[in-house]
C-alpha positions in Angstrom: -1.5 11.0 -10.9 -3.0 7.9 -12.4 -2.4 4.1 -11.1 -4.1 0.7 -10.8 -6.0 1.8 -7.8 -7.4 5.1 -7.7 -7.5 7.6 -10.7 -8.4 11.3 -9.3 -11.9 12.5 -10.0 -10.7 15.9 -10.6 -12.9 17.1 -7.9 -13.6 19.6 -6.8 -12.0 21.8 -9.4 -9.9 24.8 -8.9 -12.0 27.8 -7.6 -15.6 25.5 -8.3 -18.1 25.1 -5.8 -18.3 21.8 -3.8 -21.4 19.2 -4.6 -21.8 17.5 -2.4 -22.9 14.8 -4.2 -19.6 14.8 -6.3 -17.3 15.3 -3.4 -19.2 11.9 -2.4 -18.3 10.5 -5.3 -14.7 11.0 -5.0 -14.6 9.6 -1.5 -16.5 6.4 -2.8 -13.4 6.5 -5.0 -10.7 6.8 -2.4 -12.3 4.4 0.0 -12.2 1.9 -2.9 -8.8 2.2 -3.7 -7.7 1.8 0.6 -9.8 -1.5 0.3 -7.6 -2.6 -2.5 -4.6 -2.0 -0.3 -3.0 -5.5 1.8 -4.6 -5.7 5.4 -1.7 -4.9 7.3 -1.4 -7.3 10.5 1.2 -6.8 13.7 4.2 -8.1 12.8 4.0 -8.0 8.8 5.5 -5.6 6.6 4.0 -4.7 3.2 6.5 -5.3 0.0 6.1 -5.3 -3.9 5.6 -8.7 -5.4 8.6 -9.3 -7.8 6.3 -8.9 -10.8 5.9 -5.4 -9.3 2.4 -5.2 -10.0 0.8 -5.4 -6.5 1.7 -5.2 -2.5 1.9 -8.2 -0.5 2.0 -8.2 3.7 5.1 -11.0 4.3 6.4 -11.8 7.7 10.0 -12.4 6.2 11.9 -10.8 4.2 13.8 -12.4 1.1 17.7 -11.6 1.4 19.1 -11.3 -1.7 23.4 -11.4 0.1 23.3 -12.9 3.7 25.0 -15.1 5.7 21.4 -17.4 6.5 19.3 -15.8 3.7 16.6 -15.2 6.5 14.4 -12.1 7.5 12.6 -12.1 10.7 11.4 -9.6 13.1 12.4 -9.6 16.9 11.5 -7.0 19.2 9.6 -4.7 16.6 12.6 -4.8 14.7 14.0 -6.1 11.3 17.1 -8.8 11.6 18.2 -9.8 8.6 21.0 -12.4 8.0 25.0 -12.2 9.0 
């Protein structure tokens, strides 16, 4: 499956022989697309931008109904607002 940051090579192909040299190529691919990916950092969580056209790593969390509108993380976990 296609997307904005890695398109499959297609290789190897059903029942082919590996080259090596192709199954390099491929990883060059994959390790391209993890770079494009948002460094993920202790206490961050990675979201969709509201475009929904890349990830983002926030610390908060927008709350759409709550009583204080305010995300934070305590003790590894999520509180949102009352």
């Amino acid at each position: 499956m296609a997307s904005p940051w890695y398109t499959p090579g297609g290789v190897p192909g059903t029942s082919a022989f590996g080259s090596s040299s192709a199954m390099r190529g491929e990883l060059v691919l994959i390790e391209t697309a993890m770079d494009k990916l948002p460094t993920l950092t202790a206490d961050y969580v990675v979201k969709v931008n509201p475009a929904g056209t890349a990830l983002e790593s926030v610390q908060y969390l927008d709350v759409v109904q709550g009583g204080t509108g305010v995300g934070t993380f305590t003790d590894g976990g999520i509180l949102l607002g009352a």
